[in-house]
mmCIF file of the N, C-alpha and C atoms, coordinates in Angstrom:
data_MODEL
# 
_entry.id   MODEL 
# 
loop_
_atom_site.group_PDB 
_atom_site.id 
_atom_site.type_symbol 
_atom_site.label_atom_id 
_atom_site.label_alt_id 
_atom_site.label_comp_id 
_atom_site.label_asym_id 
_atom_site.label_entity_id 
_atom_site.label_seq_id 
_atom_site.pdbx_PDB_ins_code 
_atom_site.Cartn_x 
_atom_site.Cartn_y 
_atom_site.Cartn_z 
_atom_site.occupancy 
_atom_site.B_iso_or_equiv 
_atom_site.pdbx_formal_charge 
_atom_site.auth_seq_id 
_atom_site.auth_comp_id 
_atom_site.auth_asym_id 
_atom_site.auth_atom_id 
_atom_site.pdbx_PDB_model_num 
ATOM 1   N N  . UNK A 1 1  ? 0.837   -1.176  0.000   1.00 0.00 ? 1  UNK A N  1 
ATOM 2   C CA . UNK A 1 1  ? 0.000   0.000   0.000   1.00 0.00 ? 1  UNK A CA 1 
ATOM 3   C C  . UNK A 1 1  ? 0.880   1.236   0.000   1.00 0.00 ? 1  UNK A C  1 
ATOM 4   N N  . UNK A 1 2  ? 0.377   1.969   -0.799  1.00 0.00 ? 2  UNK A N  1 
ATOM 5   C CA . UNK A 1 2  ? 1.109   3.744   -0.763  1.00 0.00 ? 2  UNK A CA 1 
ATOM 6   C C  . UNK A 1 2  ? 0.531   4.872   0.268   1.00 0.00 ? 2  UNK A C  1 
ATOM 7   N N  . UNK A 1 3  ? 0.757   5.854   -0.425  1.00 0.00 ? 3  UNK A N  1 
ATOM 8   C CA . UNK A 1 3  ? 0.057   6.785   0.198   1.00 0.00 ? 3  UNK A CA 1 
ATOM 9   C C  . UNK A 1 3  ? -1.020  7.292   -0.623  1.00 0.00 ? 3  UNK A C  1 
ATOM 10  N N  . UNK A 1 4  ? -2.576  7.833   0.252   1.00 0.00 ? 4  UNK A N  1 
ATOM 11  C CA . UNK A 1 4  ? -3.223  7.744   -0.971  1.00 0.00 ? 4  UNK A CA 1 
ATOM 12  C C  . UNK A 1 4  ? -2.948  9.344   -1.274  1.00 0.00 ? 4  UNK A C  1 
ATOM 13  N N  . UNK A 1 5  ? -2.846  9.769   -3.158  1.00 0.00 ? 5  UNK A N  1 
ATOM 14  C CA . UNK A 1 5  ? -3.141  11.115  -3.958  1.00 0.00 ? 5  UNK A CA 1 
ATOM 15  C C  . UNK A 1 5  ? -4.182  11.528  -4.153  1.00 0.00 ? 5  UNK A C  1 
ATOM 16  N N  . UNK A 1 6  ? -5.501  10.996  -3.764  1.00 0.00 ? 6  UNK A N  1 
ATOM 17  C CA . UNK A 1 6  ? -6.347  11.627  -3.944  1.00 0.00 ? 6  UNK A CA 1 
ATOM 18  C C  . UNK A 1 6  ? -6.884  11.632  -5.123  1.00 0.00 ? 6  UNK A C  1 
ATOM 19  N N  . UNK A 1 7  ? -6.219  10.953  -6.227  1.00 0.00 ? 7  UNK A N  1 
ATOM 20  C CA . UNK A 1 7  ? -6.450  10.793  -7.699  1.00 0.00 ? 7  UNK A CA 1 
ATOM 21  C C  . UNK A 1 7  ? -6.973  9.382   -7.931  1.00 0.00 ? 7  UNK A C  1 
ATOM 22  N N  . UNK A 1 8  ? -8.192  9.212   -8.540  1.00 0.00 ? 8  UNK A N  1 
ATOM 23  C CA . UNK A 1 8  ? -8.920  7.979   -9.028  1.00 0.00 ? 8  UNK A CA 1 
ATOM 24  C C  . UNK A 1 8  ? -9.036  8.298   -10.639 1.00 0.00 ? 8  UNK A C  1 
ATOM 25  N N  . UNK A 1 9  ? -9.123  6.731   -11.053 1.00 0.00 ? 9  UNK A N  1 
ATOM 26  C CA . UNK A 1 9  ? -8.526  6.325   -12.471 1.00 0.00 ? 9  UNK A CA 1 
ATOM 27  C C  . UNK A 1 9  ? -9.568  5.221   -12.630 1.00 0.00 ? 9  UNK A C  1 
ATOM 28  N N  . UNK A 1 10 ? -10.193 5.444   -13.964 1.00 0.00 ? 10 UNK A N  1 
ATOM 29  C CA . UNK A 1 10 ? -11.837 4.920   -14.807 1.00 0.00 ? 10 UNK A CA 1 
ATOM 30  C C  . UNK A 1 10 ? -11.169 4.566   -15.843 1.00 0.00 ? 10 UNK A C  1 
ATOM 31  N N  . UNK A 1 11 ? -11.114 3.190   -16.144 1.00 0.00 ? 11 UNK A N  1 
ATOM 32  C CA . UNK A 1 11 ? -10.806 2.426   -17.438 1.00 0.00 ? 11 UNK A CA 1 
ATOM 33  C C  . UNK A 1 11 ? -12.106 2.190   -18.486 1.00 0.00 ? 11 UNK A C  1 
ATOM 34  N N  . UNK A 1 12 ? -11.942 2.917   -19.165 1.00 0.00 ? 12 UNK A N  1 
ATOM 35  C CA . UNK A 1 12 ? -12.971 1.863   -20.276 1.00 0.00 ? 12 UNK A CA 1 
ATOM 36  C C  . UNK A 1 12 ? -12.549 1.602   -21.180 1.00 0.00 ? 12 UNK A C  1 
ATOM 37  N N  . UNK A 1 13 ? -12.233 -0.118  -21.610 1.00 0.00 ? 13 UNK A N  1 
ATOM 38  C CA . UNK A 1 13 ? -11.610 -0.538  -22.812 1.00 0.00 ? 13 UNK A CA 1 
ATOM 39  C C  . UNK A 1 13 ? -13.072 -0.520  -24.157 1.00 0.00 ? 13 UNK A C  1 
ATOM 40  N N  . UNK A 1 14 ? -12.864 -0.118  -24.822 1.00 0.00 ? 14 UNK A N  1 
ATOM 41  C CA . UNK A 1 14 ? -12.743 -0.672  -26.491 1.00 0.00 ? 14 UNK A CA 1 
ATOM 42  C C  . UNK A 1 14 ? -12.248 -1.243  -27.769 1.00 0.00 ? 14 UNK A C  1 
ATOM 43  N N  . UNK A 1 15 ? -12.674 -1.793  -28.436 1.00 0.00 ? 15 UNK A N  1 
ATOM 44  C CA . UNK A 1 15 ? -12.033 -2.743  -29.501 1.00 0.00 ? 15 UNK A CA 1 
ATOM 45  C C  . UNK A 1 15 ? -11.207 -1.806  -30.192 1.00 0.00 ? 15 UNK A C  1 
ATOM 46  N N  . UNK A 1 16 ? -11.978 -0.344  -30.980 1.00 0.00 ? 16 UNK A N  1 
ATOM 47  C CA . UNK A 1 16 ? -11.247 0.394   -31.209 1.00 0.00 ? 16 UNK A CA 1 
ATOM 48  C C  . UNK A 1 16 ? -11.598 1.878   -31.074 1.00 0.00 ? 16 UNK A C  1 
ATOM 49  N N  . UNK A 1 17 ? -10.976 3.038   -31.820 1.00 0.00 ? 17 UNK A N  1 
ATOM 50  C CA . UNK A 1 17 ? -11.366 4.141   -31.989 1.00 0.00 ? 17 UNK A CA 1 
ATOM 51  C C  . UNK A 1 17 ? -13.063 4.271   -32.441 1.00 0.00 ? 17 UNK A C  1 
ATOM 52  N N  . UNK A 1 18 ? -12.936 3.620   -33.352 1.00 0.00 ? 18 UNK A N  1 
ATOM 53  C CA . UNK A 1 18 ? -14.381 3.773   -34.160 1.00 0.00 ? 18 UNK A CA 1 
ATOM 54  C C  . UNK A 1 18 ? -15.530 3.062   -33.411 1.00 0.00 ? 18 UNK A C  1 
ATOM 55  N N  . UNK A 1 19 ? -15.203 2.083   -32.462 1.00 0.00 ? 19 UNK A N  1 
ATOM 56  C CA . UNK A 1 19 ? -16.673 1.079   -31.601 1.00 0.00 ? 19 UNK A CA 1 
ATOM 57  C C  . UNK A 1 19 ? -16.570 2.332   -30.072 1.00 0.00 ? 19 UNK A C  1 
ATOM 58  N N  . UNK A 1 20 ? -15.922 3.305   -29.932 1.00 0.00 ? 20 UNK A N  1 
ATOM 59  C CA . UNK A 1 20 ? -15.717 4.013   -28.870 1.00 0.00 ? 20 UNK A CA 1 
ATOM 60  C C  . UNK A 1 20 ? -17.011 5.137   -29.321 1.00 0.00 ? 20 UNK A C  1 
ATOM 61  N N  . UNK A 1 21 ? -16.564 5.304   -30.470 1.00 0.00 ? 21 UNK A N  1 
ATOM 62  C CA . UNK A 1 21 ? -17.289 6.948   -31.105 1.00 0.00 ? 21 UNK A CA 1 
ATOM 63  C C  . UNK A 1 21 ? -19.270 5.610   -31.251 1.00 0.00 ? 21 UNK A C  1 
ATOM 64  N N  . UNK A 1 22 ? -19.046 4.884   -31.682 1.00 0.00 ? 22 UNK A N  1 
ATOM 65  C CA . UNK A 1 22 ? -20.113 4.151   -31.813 1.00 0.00 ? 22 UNK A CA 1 
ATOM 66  C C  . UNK A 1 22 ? -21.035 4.301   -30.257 1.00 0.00 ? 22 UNK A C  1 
ATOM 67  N N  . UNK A 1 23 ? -20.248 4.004   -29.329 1.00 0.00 ? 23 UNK A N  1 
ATOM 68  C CA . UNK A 1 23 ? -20.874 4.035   -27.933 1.00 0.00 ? 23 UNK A CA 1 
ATOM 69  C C  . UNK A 1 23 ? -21.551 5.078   -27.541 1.00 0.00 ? 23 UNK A C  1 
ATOM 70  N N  . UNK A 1 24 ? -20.529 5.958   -27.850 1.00 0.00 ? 24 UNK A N  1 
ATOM 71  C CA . UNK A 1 24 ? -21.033 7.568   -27.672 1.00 0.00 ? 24 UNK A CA 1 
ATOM 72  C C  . UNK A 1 24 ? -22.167 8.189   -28.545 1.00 0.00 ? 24 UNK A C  1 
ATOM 73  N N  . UNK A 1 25 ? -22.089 7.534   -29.899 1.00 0.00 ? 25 UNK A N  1 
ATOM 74  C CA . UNK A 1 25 ? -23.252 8.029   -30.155 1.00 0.00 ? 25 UNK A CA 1 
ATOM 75  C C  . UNK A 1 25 ? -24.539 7.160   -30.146 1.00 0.00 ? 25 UNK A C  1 
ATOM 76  N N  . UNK A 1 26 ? -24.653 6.023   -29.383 1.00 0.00 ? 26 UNK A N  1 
ATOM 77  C CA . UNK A 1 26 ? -25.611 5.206   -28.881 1.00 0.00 ? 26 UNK A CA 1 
ATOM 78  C C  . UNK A 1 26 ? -26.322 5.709   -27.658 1.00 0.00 ? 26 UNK A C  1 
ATOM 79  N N  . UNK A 1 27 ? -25.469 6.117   -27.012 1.00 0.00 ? 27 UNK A N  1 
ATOM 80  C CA . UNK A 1 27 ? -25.828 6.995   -25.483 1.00 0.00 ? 27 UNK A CA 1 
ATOM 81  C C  . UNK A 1 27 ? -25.724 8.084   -25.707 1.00 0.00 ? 27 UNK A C  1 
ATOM 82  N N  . UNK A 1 28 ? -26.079 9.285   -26.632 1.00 0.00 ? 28 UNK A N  1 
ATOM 83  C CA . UNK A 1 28 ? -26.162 10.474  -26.963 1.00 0.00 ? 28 UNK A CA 1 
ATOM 84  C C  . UNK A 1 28 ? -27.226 10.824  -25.793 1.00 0.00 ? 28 UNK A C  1 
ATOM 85  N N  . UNK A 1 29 ? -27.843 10.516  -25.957 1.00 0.00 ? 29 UNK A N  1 
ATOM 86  C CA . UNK A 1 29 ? -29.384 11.501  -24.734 1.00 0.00 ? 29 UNK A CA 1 
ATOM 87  C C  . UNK A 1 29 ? -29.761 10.505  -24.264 1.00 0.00 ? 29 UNK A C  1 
ATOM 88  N N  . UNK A 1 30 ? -28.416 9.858   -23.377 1.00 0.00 ? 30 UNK A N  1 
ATOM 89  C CA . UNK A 1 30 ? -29.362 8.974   -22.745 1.00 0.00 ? 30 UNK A CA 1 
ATOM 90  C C  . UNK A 1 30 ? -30.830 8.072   -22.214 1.00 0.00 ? 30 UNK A C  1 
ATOM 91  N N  . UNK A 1 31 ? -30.974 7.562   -23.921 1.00 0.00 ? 31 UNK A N  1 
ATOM 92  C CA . UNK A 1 31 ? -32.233 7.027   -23.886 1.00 0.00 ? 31 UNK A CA 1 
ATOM 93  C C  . UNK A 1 31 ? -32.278 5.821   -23.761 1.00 0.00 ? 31 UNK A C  1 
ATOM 94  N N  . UNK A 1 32 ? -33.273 5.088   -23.396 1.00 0.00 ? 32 UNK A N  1 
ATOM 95  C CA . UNK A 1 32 ? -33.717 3.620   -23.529 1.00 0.00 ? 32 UNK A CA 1 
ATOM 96  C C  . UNK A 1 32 ? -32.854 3.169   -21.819 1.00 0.00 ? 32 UNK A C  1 
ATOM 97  N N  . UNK A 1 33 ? -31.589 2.233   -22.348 1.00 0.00 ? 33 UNK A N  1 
ATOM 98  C CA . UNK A 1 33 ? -30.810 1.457   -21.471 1.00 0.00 ? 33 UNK A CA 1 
ATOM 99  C C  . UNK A 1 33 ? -29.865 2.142   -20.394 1.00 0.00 ? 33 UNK A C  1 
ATOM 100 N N  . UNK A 1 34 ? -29.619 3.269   -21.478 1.00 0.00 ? 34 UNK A N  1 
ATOM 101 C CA . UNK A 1 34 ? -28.570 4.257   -20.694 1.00 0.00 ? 34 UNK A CA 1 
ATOM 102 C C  . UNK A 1 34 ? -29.500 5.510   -19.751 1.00 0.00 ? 34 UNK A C  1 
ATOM 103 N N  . UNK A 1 35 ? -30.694 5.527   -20.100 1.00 0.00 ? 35 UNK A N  1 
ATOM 104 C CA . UNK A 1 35 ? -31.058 6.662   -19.376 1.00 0.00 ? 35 UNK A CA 1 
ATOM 105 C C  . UNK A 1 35 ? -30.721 6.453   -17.319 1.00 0.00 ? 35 UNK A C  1 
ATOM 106 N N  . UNK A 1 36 ? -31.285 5.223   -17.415 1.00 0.00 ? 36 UNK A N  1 
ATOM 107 C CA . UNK A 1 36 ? -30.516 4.674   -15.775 1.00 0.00 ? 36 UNK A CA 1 
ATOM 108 C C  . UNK A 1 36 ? -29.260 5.217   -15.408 1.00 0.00 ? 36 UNK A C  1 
ATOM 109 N N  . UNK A 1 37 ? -28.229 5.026   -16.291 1.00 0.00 ? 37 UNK A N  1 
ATOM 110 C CA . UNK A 1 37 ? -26.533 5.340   -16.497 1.00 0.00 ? 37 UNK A CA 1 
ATOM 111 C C  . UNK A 1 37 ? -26.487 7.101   -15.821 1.00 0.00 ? 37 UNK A C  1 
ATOM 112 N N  . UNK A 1 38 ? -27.210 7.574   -16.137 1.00 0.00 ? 38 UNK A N  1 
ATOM 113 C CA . UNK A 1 38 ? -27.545 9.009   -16.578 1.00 0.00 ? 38 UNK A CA 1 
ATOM 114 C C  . UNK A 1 38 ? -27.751 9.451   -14.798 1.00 0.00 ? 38 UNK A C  1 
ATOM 115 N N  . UNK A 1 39 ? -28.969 9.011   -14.378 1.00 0.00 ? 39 UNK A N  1 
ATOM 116 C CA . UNK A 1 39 ? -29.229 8.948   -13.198 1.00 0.00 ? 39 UNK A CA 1 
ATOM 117 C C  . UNK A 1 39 ? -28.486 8.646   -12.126 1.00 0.00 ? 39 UNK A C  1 
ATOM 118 N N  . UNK A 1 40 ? -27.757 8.119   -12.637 1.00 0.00 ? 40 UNK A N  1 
ATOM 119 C CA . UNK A 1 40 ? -26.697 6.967   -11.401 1.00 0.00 ? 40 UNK A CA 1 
ATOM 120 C C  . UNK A 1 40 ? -25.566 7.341   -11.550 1.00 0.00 ? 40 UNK A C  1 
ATOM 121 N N  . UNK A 1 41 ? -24.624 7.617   -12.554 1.00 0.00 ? 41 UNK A N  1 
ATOM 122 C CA . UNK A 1 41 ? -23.431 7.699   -12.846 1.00 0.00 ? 41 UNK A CA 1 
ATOM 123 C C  . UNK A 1 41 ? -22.580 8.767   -12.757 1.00 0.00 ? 41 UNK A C  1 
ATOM 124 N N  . UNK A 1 42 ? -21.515 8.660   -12.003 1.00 0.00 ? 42 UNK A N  1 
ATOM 125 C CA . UNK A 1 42 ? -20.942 9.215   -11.509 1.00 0.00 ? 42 UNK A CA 1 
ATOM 126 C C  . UNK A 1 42 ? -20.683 10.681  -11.821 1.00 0.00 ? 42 UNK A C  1 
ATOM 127 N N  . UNK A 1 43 ? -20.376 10.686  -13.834 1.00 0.00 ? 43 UNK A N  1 
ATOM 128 C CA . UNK A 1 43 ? -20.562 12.337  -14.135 1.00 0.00 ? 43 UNK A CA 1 
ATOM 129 C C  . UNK A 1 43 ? -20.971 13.481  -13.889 1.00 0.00 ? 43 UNK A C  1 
ATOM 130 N N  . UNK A 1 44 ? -22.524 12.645  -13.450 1.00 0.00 ? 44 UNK A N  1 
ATOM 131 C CA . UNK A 1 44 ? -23.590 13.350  -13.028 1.00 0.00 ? 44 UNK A CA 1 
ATOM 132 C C  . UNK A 1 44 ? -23.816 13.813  -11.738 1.00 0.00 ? 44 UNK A C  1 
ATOM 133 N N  . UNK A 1 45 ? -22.996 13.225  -10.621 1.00 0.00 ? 45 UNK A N  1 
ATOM 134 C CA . UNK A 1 45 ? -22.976 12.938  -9.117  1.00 0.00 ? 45 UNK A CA 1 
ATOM 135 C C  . UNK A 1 45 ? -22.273 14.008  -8.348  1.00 0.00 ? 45 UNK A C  1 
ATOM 136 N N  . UNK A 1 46 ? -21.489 15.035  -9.303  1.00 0.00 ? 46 UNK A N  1 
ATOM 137 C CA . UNK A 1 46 ? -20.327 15.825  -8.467  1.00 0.00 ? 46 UNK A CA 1 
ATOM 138 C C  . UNK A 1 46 ? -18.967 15.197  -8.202  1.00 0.00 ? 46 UNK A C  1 
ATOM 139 N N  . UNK A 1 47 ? -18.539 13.578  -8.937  1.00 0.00 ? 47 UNK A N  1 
ATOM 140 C CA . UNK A 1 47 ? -17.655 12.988  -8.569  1.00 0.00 ? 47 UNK A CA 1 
ATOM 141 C C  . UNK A 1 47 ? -16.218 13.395  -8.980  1.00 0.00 ? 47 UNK A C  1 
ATOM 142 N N  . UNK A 1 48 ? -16.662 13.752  -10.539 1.00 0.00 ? 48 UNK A N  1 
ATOM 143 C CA . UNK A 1 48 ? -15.546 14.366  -11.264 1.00 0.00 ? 48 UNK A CA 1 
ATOM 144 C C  . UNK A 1 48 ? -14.942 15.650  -11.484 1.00 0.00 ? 48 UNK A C  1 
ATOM 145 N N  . UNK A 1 49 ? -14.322 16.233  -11.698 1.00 0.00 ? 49 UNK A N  1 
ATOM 146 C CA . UNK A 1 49 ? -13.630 17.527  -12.341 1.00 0.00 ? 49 UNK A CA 1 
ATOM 147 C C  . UNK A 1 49 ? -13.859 17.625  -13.158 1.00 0.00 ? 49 UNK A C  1 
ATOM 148 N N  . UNK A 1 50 ? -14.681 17.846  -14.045 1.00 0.00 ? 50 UNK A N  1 
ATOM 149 C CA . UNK A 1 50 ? -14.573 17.855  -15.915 1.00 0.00 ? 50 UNK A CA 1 
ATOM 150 C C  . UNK A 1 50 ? -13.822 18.701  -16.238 1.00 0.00 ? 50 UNK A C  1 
ATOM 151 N N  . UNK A 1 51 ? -13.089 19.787  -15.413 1.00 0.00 ? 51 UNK A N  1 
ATOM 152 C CA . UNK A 1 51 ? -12.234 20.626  -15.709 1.00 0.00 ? 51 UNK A CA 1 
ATOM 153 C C  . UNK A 1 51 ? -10.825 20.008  -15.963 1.00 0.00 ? 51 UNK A C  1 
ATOM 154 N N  . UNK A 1 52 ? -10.579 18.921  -15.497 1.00 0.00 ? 52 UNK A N  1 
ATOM 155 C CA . UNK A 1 52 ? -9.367  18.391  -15.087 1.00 0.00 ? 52 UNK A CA 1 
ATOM 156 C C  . UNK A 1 52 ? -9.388  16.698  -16.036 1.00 0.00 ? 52 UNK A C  1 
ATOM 157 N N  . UNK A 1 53 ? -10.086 16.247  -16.244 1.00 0.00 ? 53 UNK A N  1 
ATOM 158 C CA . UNK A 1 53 ? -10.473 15.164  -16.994 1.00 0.00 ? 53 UNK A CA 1 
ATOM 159 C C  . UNK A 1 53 ? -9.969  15.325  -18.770 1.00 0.00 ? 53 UNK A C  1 
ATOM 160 N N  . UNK A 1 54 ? -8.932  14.147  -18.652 1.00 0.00 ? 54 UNK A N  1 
ATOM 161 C CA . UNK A 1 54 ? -8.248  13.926  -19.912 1.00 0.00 ? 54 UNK A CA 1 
ATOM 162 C C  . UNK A 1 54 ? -8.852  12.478  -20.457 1.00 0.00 ? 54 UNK A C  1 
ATOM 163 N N  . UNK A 1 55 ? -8.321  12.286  -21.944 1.00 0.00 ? 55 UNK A N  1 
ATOM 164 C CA . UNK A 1 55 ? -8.718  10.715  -22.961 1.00 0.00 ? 55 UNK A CA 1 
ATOM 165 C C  . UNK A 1 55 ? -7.597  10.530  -23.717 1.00 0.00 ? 55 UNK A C  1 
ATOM 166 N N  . UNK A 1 56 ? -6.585  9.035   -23.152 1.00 0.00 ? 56 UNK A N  1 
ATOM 167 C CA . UNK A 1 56 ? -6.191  8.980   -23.216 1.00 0.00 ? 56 UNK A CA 1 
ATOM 168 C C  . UNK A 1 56 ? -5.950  7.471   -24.143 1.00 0.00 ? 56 UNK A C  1 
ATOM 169 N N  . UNK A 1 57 ? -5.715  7.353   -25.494 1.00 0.00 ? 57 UNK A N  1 
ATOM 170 C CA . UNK A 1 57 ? -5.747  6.036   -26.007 1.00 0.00 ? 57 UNK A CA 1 
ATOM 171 C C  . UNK A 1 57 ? -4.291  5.534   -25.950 1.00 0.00 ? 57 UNK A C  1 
ATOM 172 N N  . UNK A 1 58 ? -4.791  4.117   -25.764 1.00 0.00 ? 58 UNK A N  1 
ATOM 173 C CA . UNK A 1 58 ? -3.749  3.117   -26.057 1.00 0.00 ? 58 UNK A CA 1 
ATOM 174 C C  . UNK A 1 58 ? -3.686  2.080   -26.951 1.00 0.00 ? 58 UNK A C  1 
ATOM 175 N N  . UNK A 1 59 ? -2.543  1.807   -27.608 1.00 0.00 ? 59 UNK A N  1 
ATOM 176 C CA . UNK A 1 59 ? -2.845  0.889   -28.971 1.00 0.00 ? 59 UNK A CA 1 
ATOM 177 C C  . UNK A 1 59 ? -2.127  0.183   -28.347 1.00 0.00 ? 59 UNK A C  1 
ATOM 178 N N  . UNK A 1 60 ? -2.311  -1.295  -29.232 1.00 0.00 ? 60 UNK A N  1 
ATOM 179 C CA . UNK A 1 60 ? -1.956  -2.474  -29.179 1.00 0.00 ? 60 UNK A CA 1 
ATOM 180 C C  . UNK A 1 60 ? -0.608  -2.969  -29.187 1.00 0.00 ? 60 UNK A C  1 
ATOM 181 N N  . UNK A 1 61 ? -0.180  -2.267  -28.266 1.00 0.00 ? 61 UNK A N  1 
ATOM 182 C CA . UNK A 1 61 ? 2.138   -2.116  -28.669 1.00 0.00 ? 61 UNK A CA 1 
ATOM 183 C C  . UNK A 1 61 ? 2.228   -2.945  -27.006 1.00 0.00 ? 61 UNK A C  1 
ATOM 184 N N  . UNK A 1 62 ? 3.136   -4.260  -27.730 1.00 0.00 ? 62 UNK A N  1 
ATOM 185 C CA . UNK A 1 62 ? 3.636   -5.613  -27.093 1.00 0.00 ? 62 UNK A CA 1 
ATOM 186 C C  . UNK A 1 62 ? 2.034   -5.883  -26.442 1.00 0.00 ? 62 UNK A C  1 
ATOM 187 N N  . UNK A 1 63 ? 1.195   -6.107  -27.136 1.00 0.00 ? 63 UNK A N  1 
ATOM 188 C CA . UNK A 1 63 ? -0.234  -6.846  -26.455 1.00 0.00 ? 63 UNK A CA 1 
ATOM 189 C C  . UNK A 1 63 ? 0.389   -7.996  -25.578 1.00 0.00 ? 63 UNK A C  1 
ATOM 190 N N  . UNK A 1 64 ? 1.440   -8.797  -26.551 1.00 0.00 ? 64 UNK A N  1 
ATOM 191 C CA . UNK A 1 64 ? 1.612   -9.960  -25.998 1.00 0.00 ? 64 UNK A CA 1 
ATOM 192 C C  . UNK A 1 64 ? 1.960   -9.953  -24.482 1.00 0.00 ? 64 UNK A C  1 
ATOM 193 N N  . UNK A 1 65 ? 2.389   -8.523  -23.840 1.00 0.00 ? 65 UNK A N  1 
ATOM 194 C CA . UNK A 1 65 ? 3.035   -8.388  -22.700 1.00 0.00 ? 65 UNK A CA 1 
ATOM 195 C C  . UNK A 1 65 ? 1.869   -8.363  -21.647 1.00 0.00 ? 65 UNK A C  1 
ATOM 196 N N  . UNK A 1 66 ? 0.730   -7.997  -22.233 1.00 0.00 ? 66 UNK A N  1 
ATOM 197 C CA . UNK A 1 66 ? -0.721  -7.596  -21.533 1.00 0.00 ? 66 UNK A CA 1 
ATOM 198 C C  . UNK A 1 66 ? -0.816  -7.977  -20.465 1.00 0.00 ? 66 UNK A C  1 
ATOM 199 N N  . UNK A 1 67 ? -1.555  -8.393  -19.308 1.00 0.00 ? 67 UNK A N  1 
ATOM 200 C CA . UNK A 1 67 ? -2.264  -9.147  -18.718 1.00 0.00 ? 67 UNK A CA 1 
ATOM 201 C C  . UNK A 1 67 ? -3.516  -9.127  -18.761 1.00 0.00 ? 67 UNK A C  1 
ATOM 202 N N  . UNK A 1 68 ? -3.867  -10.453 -19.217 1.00 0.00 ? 68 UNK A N  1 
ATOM 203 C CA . UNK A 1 68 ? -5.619  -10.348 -19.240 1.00 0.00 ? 68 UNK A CA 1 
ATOM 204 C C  . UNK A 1 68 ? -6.121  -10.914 -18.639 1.00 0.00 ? 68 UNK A C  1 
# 
């Protein structure tokens, strides 16, 4: 154990660039499945900084090293 920074870290994997932008525009106005998401989720909660909130991709360099 460290010390804690005070900094928390949200993974969301995707297959790729393009099934990411797909998501996003599936959950545009949170309708249908996601409207719950909307209600509940953290964005919405005061949890985050959106001021301070970066997107950061990673490609597939030494996958083989991964752990999955």
């Amino acid at each position: 154990m460290g010390e804690e920074t005070g900094r928390h870290l949200v993974i969301w994997e995707y297959e790729s660039l393009t099934a990411f932008e797909e998501y996003k525009k599936r959950r545009a106005n949170y309708e249908g499945p996601y409207e719950e998401y909307k209600a509940n989720g953290p964005y919405y909660k005061g949890v985050f900084d959106h001021s301070r909130m970066k997107m950061e991709f990673w490609n597939d360099v030494d996958r083989d090293m991964w752990i999955e």
